[in-house]
PyMOL commands that place a pseudoatom at each C-alpha (Angstrom):
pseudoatom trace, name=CA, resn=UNK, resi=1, chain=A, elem=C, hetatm=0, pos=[213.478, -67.663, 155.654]
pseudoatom trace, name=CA, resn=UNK, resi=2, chain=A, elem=C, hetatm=0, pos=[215.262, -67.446, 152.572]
pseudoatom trace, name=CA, resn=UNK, resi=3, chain=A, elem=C, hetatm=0, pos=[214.767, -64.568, 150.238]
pseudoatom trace, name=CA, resn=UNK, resi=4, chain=A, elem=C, hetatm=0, pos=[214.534, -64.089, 146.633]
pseudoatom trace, name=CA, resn=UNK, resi=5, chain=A, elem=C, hetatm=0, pos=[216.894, -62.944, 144.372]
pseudoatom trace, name=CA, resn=UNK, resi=6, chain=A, elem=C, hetatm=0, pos=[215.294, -60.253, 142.267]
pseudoatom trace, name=CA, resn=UNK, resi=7, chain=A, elem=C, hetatm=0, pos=[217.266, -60.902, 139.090]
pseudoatom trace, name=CA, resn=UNK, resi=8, chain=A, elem=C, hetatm=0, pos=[216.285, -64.344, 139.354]
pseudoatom trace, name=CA, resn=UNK, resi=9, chain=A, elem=C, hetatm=0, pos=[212.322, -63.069, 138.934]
pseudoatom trace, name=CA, resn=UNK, resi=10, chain=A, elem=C, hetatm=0, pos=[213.595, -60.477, 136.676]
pseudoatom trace, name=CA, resn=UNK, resi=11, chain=A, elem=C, hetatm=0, pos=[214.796, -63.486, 134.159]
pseudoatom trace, name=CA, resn=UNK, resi=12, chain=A, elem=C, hetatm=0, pos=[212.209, -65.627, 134.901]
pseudoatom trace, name=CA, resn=UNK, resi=13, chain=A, elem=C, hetatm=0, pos=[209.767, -63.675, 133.805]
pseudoatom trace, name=CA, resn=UNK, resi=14, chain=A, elem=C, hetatm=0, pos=[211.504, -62.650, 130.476]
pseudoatom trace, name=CA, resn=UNK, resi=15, chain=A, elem=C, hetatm=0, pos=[209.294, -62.437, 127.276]
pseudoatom trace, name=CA, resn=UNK, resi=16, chain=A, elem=C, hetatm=0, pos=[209.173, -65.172, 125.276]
pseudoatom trace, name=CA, resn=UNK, resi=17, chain=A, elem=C, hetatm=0, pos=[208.442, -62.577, 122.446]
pseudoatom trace, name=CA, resn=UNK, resi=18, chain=A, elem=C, hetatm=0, pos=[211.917, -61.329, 123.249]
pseudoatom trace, name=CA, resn=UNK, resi=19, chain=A, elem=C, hetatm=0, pos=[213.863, -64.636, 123.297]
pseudoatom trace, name=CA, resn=UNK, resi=20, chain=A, elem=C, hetatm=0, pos=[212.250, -65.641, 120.199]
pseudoatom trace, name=CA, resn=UNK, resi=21, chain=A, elem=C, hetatm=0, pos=[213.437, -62.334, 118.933]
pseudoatom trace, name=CA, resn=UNK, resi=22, chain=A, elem=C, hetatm=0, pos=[217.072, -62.487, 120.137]
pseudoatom trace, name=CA, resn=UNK, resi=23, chain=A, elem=C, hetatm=0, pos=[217.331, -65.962, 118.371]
pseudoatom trace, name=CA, resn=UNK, resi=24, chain=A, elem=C, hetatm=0, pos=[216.057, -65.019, 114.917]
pseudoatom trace, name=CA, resn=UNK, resi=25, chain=A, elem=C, hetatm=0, pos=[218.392, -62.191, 114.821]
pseudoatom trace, name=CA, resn=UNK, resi=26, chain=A, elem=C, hetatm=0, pos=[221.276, -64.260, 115.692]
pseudoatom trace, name=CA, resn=UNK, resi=27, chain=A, elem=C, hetatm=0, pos=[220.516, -66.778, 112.749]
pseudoatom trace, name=CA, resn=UNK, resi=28, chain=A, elem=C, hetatm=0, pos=[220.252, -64.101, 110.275]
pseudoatom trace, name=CA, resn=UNK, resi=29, chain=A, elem=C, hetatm=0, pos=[223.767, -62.517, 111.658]
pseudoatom trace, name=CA, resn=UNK, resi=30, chain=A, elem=C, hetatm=0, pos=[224.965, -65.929, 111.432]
pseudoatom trace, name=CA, resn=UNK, resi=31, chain=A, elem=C, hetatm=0, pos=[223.676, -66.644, 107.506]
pseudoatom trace, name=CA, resn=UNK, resi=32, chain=A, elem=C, hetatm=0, pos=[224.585, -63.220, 106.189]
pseudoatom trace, name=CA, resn=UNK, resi=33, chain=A, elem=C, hetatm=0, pos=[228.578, -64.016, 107.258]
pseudoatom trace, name=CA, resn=UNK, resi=34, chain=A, elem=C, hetatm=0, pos=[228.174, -67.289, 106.072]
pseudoatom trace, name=CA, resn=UNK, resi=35, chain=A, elem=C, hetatm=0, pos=[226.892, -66.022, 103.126]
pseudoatom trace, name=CA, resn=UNK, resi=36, chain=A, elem=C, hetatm=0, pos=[229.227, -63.185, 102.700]
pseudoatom trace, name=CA, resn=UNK, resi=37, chain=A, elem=C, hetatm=0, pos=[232.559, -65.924, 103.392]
pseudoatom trace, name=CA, resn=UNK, resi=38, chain=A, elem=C, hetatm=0, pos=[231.326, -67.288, 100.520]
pseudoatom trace, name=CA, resn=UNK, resi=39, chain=A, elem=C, hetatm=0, pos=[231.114, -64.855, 98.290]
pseudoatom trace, name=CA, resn=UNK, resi=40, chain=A, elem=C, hetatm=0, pos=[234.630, -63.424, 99.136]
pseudoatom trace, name=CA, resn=UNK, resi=41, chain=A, elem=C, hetatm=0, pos=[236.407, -67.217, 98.282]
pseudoatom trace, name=CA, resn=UNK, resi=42, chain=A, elem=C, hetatm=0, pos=[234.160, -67.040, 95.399]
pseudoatom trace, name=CA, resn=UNK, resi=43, chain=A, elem=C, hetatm=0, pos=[235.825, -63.453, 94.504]
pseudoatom trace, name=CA, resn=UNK, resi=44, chain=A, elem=C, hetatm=0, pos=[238.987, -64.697, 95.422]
pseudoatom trace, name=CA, resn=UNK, resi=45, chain=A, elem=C, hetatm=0, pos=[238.878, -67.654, 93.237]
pseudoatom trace, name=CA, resn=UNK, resi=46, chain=A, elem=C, hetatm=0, pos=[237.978, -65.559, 90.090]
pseudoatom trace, name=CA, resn=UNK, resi=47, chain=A, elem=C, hetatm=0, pos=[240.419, -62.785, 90.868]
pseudoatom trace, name=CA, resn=UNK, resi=48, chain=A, elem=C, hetatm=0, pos=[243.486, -65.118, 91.685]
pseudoatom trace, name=CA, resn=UNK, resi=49, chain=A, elem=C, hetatm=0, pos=[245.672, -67.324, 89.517]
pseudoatom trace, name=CA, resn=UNK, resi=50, chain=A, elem=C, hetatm=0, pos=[243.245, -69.775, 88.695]
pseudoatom trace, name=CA, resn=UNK, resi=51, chain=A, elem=C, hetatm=0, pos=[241.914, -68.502, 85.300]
pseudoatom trace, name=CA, resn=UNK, resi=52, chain=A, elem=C, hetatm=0, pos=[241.876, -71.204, 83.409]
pseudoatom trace, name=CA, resn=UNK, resi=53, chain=A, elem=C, hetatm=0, pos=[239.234, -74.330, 82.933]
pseudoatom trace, name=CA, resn=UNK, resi=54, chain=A, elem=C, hetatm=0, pos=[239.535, -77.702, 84.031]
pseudoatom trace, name=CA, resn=UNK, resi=55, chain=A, elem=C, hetatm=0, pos=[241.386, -80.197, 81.874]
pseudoatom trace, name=CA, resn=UNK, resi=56, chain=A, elem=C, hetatm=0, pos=[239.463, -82.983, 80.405]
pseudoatom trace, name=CA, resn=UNK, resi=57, chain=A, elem=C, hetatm=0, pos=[241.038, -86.326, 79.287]
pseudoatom trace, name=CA, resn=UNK, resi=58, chain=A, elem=C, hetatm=0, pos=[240.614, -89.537, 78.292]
pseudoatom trace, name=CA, resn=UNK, resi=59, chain=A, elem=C, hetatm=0, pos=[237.203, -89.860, 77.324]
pseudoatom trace, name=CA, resn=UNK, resi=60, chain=A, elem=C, hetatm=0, pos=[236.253, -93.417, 76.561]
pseudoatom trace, name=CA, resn=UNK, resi=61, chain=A, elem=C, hetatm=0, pos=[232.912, -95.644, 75.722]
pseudoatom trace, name=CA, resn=UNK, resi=62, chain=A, elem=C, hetatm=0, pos=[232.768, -99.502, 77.183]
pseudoatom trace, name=CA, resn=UNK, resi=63, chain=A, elem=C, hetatm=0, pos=[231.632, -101.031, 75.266]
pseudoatom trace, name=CA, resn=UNK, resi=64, chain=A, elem=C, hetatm=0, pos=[232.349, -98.176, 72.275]
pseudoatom trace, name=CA, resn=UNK, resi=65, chain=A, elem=C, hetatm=0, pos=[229.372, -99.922, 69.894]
pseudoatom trace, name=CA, resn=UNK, resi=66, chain=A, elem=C, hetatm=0, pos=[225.886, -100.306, 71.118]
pseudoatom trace, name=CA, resn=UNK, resi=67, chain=A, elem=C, hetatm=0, pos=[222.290, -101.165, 69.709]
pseudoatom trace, name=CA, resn=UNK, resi=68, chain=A, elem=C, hetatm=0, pos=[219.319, -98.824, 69.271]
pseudoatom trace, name=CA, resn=UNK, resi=69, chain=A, elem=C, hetatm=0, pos=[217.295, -100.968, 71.563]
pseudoatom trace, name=CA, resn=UNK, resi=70, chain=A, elem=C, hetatm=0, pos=[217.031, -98.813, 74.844]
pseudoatom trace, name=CA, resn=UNK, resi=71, chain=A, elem=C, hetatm=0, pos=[218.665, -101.567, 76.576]
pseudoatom trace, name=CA, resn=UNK, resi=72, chain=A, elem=C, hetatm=0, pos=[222.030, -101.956, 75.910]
pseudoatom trace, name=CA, resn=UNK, resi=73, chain=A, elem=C, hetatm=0, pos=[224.554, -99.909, 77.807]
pseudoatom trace, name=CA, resn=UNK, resi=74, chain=A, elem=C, hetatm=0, pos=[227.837, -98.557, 77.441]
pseudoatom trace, name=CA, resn=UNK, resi=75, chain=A, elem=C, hetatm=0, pos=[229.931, -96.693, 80.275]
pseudoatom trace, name=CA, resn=UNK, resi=76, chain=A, elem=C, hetatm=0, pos=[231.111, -93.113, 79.469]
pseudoatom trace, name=CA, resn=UNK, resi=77, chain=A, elem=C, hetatm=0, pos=[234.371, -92.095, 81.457]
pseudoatom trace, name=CA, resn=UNK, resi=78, chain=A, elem=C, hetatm=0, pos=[236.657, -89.525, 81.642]
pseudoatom trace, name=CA, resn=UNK, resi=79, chain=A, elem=C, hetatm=0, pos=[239.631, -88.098, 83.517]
pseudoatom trace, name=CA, resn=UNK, resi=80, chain=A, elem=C, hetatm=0, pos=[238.691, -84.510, 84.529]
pseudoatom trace, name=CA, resn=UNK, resi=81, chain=A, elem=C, hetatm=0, pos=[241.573, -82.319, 86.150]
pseudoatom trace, name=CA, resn=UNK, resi=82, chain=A, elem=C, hetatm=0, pos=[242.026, -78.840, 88.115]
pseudoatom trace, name=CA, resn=UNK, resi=83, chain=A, elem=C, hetatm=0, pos=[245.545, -77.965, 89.277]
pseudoatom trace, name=CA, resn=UNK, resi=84, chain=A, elem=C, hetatm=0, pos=[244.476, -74.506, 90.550]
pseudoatom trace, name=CA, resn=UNK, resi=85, chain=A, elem=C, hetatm=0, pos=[241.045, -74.950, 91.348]
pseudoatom trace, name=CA, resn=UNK, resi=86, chain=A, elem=C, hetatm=0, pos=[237.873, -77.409, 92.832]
pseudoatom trace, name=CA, resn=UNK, resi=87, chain=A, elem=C, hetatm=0, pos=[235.861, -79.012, 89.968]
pseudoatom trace, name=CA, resn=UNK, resi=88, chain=A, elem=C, hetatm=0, pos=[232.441, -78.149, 90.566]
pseudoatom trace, name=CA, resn=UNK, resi=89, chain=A, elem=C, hetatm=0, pos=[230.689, -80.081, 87.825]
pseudoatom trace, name=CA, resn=UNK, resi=90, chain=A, elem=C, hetatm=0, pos=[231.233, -82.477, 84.569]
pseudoatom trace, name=CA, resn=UNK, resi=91, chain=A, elem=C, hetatm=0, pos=[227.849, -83.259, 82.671]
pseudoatom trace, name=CA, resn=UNK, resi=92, chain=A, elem=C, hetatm=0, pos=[227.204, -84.577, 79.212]
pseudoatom trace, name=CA, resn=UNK, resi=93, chain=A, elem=C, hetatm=0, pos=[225.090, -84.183, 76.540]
pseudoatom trace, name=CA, resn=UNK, resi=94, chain=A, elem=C, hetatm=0, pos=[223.574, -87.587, 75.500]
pseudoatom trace, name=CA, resn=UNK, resi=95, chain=A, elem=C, hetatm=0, pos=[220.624, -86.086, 73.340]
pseudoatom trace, name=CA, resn=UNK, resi=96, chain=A, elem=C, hetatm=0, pos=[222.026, -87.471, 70.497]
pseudoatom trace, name=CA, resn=UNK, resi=97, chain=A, elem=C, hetatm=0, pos=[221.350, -90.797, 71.320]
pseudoatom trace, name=CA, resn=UNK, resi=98, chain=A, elem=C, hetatm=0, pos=[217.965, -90.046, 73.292]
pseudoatom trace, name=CA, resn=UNK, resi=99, chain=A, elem=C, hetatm=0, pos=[218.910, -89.701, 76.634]
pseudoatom trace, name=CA, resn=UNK, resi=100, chain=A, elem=C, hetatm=0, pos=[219.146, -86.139, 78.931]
pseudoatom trace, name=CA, resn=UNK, resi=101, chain=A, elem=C, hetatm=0, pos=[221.371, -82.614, 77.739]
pseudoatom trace, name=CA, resn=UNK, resi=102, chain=A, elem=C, hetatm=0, pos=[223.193, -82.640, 80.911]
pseudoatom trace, name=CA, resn=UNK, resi=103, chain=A, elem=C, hetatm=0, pos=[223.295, -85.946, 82.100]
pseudoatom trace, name=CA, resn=UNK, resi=104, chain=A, elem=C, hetatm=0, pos=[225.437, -85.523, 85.410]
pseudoatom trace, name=CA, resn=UNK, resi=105, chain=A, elem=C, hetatm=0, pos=[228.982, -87.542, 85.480]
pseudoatom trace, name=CA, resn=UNK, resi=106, chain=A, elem=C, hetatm=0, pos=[229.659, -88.734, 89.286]
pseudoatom trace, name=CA, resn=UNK, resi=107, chain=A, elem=C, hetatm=0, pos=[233.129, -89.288, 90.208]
pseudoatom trace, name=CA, resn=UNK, resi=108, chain=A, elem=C, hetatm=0, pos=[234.380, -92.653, 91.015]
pseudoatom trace, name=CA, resn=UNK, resi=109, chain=A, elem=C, hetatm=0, pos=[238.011, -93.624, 91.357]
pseudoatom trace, name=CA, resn=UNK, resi=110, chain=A, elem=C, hetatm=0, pos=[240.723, -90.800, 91.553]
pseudoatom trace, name=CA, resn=UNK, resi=111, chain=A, elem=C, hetatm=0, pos=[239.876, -88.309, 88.865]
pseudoatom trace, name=CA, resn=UNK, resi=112, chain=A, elem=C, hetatm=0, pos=[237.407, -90.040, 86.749]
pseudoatom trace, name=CA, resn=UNK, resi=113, chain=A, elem=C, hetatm=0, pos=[234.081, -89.561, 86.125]
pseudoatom trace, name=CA, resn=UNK, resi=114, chain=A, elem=C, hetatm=0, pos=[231.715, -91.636, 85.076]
pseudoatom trace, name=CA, resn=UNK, resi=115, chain=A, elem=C, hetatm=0, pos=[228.223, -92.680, 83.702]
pseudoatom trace, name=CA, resn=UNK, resi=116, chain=A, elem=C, hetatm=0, pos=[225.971, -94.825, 81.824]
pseudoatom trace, name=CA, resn=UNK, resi=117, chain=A, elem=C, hetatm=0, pos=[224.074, -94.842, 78.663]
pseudoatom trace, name=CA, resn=UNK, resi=118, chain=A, elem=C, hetatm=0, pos=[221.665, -96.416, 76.149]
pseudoatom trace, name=CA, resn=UNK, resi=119, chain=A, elem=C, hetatm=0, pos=[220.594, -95.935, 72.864]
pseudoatom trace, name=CA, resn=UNK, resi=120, chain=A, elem=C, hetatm=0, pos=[217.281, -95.131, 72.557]
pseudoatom trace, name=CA, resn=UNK, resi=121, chain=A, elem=C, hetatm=0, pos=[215.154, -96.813, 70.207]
pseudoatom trace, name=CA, resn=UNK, resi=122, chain=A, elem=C, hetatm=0, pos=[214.594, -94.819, 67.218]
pseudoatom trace, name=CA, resn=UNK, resi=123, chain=A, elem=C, hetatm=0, pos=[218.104, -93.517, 66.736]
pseudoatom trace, name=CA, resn=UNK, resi=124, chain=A, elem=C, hetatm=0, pos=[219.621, -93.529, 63.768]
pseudoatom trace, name=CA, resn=UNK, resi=125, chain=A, elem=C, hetatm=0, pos=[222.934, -96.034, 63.219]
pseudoatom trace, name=CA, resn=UNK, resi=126, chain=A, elem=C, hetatm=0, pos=[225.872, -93.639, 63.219]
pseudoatom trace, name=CA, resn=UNK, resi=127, chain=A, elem=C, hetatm=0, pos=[228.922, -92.082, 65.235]
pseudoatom trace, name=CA, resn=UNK, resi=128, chain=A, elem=C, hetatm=0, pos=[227.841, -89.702, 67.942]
pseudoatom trace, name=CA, resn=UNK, resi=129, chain=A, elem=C, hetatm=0, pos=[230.256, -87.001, 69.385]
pseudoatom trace, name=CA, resn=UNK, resi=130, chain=A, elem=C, hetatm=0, pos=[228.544, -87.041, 73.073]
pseudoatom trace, name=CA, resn=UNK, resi=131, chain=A, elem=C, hetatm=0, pos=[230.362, -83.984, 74.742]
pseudoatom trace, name=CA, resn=UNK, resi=132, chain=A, elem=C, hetatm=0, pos=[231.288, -83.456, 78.055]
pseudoatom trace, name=CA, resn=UNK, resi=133, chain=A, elem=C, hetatm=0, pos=[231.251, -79.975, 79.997]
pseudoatom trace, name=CA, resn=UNK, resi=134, chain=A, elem=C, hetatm=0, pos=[233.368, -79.814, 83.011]
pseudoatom trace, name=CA, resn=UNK, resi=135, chain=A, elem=C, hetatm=0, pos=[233.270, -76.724, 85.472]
pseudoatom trace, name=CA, resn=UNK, resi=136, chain=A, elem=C, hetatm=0, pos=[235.394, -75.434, 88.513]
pseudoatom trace, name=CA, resn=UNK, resi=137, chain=A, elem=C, hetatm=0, pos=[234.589, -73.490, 91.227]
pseudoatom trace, name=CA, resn=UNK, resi=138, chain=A, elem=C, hetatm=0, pos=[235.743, -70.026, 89.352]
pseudoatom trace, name=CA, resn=UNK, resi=139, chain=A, elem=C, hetatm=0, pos=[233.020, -70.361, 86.916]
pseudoatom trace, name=CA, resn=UNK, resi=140, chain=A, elem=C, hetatm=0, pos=[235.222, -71.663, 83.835]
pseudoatom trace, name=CA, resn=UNK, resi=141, chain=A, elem=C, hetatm=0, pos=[234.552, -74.574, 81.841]
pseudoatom trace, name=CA, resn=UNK, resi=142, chain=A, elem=C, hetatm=0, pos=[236.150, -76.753, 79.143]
pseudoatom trace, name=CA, resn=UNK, resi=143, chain=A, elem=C, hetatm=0, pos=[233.769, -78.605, 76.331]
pseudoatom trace, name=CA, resn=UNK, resi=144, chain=A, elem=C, hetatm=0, pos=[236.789, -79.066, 74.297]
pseudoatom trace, name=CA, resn=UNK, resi=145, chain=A, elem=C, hetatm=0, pos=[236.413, -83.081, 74.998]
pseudoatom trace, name=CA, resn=UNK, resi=146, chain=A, elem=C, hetatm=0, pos=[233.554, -85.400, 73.772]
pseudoatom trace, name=CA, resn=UNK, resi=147, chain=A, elem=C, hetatm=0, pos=[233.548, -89.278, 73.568]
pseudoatom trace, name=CA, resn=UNK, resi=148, chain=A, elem=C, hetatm=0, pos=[232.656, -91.162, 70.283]
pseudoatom trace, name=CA, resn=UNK, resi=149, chain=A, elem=C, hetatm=0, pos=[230.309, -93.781, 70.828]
pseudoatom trace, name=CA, resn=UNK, resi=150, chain=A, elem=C, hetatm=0, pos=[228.626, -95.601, 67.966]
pseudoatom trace, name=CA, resn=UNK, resi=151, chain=A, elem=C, hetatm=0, pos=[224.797, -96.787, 67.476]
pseudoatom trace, name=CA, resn=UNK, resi=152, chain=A, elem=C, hetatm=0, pos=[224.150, -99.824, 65.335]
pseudoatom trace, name=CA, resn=UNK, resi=153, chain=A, elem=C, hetatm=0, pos=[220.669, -100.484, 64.204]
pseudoatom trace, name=CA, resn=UNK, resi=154, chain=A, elem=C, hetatm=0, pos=[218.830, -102.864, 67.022]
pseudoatom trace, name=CA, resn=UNK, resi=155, chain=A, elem=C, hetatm=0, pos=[219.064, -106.925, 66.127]
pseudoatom trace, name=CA, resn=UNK, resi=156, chain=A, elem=C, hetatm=0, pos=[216.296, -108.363, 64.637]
pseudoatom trace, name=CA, resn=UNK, resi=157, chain=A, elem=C, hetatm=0, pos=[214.713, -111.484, 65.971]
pseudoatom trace, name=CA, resn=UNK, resi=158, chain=A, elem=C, hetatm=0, pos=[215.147, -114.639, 64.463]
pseudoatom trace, name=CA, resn=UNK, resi=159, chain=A, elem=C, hetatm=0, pos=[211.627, -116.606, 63.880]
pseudoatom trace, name=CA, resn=UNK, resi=160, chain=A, elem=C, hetatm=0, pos=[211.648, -120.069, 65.079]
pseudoatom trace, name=CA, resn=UNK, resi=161, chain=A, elem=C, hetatm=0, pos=[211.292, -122.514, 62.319]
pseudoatom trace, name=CA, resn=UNK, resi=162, chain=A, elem=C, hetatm=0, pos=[207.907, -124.804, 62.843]
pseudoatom trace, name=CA, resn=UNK, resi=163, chain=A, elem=C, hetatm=0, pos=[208.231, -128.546, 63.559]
pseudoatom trace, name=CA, resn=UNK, resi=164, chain=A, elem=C, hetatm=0, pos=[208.130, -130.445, 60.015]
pseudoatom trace, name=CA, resn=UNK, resi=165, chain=A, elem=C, hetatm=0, pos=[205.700, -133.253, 60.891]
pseudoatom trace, name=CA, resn=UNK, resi=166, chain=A, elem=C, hetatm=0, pos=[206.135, -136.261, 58.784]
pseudoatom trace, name=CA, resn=UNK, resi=167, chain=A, elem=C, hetatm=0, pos=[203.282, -137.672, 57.418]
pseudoatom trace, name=CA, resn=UNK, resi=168, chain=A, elem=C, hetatm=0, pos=[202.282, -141.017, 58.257]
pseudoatom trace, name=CA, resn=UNK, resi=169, chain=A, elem=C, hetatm=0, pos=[202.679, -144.162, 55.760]
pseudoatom trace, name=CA, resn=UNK, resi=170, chain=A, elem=C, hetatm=0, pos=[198.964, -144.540, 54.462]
pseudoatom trace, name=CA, resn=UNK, resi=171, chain=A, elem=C, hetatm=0, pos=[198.141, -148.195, 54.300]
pseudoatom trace, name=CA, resn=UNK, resi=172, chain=A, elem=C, hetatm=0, pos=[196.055, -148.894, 51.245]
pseudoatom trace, name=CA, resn=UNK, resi=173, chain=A, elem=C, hetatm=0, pos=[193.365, -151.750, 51.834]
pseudoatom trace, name=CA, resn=UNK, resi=174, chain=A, elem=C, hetatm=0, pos=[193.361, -154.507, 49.042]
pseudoatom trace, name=CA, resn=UNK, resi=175, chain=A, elem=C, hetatm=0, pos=[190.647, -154.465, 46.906]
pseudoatom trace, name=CA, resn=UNK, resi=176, chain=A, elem=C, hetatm=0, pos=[188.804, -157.637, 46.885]
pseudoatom trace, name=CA, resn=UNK, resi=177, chain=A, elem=C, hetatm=0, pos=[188.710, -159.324, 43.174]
pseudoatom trace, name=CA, resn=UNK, resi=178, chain=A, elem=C, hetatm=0, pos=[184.819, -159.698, 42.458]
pseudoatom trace, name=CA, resn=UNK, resi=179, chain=A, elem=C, hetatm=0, pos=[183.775, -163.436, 43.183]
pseudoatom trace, name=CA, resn=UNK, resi=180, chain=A, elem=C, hetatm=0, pos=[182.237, -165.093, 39.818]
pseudoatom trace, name=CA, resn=UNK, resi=181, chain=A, elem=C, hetatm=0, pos=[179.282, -165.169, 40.000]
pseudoatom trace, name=CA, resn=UNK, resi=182, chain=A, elem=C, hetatm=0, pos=[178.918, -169.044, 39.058]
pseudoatom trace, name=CA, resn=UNK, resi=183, chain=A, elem=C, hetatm=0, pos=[181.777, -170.051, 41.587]
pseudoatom trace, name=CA, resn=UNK, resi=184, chain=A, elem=C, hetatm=0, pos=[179.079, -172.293, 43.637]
pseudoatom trace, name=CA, resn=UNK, resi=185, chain=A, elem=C, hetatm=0, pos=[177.558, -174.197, 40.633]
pseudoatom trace, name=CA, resn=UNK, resi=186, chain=A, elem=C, hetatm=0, pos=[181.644, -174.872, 39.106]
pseudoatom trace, name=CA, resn=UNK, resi=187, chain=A, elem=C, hetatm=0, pos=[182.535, -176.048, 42.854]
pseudoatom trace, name=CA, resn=UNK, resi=188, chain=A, elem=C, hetatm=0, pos=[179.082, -178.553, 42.672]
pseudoatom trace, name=CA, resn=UNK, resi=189, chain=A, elem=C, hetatm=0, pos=[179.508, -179.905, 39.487]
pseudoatom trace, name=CA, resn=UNK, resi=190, chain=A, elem=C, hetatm=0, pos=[183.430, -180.408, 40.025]
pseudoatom trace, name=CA, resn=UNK, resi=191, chain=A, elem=C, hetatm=0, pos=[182.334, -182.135, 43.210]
pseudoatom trace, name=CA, resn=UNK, resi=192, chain=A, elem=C, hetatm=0, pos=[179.855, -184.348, 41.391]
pseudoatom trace, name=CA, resn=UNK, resi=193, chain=A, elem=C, hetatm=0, pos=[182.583, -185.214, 38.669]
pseudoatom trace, name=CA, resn=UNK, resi=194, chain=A, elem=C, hetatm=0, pos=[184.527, -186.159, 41.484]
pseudoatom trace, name=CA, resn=UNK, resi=195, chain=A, elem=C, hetatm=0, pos=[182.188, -188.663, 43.112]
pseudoatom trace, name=CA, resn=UNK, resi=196, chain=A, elem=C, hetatm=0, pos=[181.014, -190.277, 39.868]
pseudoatom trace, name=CA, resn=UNK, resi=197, chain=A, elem=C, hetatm=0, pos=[184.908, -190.909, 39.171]
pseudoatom trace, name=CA, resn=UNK, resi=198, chain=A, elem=C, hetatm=0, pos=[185.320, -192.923, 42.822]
pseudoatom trace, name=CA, resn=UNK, resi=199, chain=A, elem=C, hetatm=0, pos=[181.873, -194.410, 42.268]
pseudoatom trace, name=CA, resn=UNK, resi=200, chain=A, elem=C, hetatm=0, pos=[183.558, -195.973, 38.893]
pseudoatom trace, name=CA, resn=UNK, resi=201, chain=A, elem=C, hetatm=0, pos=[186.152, -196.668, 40.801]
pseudoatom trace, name=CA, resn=UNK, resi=202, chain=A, elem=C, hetatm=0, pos=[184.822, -198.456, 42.981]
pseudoatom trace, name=CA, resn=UNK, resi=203, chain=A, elem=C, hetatm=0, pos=[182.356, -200.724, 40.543]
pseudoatom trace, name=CA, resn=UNK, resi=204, chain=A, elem=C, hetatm=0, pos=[185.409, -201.717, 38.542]
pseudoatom trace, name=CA, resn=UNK, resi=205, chain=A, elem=C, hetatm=0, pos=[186.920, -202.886, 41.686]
pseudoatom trace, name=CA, resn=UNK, resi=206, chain=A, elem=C, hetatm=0, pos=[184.047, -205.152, 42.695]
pseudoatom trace, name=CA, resn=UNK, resi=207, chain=A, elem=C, hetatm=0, pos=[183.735, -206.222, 39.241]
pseudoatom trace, name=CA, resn=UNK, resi=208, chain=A, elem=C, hetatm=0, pos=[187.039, -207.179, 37.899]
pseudoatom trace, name=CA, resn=UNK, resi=209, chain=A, elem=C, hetatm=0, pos=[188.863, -208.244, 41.187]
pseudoatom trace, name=CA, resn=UNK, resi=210, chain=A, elem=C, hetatm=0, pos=[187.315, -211.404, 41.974]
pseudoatom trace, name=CA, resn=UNK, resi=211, chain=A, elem=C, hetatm=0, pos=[187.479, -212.916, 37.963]
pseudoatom trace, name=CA, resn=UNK, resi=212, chain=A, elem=C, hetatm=0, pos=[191.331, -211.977, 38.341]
pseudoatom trace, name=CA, resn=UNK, resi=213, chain=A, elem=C, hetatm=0, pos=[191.154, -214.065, 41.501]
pseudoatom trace, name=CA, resn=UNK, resi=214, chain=A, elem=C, hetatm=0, pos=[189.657, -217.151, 39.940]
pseudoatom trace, name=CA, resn=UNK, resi=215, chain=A, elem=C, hetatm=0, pos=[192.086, -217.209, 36.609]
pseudoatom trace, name=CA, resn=UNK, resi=216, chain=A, elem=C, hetatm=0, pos=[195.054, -216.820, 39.043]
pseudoatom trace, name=CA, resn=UNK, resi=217, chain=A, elem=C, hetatm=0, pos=[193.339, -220.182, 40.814]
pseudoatom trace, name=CA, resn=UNK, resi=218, chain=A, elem=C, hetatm=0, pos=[192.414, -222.095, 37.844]
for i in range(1, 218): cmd.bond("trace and resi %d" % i, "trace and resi %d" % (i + 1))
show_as sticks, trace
zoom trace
């Protein structure tokens, strides 16, 4: 039969308490140097040649004008620098035209940073010095820069004429002329005058035509 290996058991049957012990301990060896490595670079840093802050350069403002509408926006950029050092940091204060004190510039293409910004509604038309605060890794910083940008007052909109709706052509009626009131007795008697003149007619016909008949004979 095979036998067992005593410090097998022996580390089988270690305390977890222990282990859990041993492992904590190592972390906290493990931050403190971390810790400590930093803090020496950090020393380092300040104590070396870099004493000086980071160079900031040109700052521009596309577009440079915008509205007081809160909608609007203009990109802020600048070219921040650090021969001797790490640049830890570049913020600006848009307060002026409503927005945060340290609005946080990210970097974008080689060594510019950049953000955006509107003018919040409410802000007075002017020229605003928004300054920018850029920071290395030896604690120094350089608020030397700021960029113009300038806030007209917001549009105003337009009101749509109304429609002009032509009046229609108003078609007066004719007034009907009164009708005489003896119309019917002037259209009888006419009618009888008329008749009485054929009647003559008509007897002086059957009267005078046959006579002129006999002297044309005789």
């Amino acid at each position: 039969m095979c036998k067992e290996n005593p410090n097998l058991t022996a580390n089988s049957n270690l305390n977890p308490g222990i282990a859990a012990l041993a492992i904590l301990t190592f972390v906290a060896i493990f931050t403190s140097t971390a810790l400590s490595i930093v803090d020496i670079g950090l020393a380092s840093a300040k104590s070396g040649d870099d004493a000086t802050p980071p160079i900031v350069t040109n700052p521009d403002a596309n577009p440079d004008t915008i509205p007081a509408d809160g909608v609007t926006k203009s990109r802020l950029n600048v070219t921040v620098t650090d021969p001797e050092s790490i640049v830890v940091s570049v913020i600006i204060n848009l307060s002026l035209a409503g927005g945060s004190s340290t609005q946080v510039m990210i970097p974008t293409e080689g060594n510019v940073y950049s953000t955006t910004t509107t003018a919040k509604a409410g802000t007075a038309p002017s020229t605003y010095s928004l300054v920018v605060t850029a920071t290395n890794i030896a604690g120094y910083s350089n608020s030397s820069v700021s960029i113009p940008l300038t806030v007209t007052a917001p549009a105003t909109a337009t009101p749509t004429p109304s429609p002009q709706v032509t009046p229609l052509p108003q078609t007066i009626a004719p007034t009907p002329s009164p009708t005489p009131p003896f119309q019917p007795i002037r259209m009888a008697i006419v009618m009888v005058i008329v008749v009485a003149i054929v009647a003559v007619a008509i007897i002086v016909a059957v009267a005078f035509v046959p006579r002129m008949r006999r002297r044309k004979k005789s």
